[in-house]
N, C-alpha and C positions, 0 to 999 in steps of 0.2 A: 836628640842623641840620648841614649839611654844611661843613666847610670851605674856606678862601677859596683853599685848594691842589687841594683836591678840586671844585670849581667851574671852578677856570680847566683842570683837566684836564676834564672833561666839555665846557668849551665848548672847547676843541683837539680834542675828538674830535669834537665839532660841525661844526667848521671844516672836519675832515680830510675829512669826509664829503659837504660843499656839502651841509647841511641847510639846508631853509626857515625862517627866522622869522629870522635871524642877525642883521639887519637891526632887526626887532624888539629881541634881546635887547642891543643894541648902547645901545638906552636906559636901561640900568640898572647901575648899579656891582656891585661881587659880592656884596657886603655884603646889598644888594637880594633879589640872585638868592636868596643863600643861605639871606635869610628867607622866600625865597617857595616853595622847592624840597621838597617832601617827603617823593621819593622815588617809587617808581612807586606805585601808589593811591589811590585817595579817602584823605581824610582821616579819613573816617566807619570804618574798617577799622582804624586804632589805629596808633601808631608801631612794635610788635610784628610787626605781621603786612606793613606796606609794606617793612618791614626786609629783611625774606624773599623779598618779592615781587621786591624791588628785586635783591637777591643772585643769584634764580635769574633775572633777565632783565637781566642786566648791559648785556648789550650794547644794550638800548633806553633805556640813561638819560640818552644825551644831546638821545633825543627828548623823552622825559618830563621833562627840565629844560627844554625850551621850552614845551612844552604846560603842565606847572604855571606856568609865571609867564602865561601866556595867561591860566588861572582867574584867577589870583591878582589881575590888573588886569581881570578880565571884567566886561563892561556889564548881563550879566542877559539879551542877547538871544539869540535863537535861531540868527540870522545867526552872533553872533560862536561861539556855541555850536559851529557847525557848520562852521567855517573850521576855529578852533584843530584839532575832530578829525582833519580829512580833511588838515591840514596835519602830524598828528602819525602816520595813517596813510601819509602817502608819506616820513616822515622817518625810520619805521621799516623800511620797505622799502626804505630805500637801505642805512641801517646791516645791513641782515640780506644787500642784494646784495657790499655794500663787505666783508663780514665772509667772506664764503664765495665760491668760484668756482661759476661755474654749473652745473660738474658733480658738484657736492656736496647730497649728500641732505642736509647739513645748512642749504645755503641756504631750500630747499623746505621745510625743518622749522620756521625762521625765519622766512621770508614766510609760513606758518601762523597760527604766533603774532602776527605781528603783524595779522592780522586778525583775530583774536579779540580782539588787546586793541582795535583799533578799534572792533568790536563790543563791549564793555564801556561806552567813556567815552563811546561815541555813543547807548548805551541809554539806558536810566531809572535805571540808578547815577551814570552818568558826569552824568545831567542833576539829578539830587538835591544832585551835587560841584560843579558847577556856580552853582546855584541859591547855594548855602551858599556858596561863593567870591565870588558876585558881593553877597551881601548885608553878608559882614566886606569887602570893598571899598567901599562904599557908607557904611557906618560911618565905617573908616578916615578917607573924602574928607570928612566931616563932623565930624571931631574937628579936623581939620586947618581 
């Protein structure tokens, strides 16, 4: 679990960036965030291996802290399935424009990747991560 210092940096990097969801994550105290946040990956992948994931794509974690708290409150639908991606696809593409100038091969390295991971959480892993996210939400609202 992340810290409430390492949270409010990811969402300052959030900010810095005019990423989508801001709005969204403006509902939630960090304490929230911070339980909901768990790094880049499915959950199904192990805190070992997100570890990693997360390490070597640093610079998309302040997408992937909006997009995990999207699972983490998800409805189970397809719609919102498919929002959270395509809003976690253009939020990695600004972090990857905002990171590099346009005459940097590493920009282009970066807008790469981040269509691959779009392609990941919009596949049949990201909809498994999903499905499992929206079912401990569903739990959650019923204990309560």
């Amino acid at each position: 679990m992340k810290t409430i210092e390492e949270i409010d940096a990811l969402m300052s990097a959030a900010v810095e960036a005019g990423l989508e969801g801001l709005d969204f994550m403006a509902e939630f105290d960090y304490e929230t965030i911070a339980r909901g946040y768990n790094g880049i990956g499915p959950e199904f992948l192990g805190p070992e291996l997100r570890a990693k994931a997360t390490a070597h794509l640093a610079l998309f974690e302040p997408a992937a802290l909006i997009h995990d708290m999207r699972n983490d409150v998800g409805d189970g639908t397809r719609y919102a399935f498919n929002y959270a991606n395509i809003e976690f696809r253009e939020n990695c593409e600004k972090l990857a424009k905002a990171a590099y100038p346009w005459w940097s091969w590493r920009r282009y390295r970066a807008l790469a990747v981040s269509r691959l991971l779009y392609d990941f959480v919009s596949g049949q892993p990201g909809w498994v991560a999903w499905c499992e996210a929206s079912r401990k939400n569903a739990a959650r609202k019923e204990q309560r």
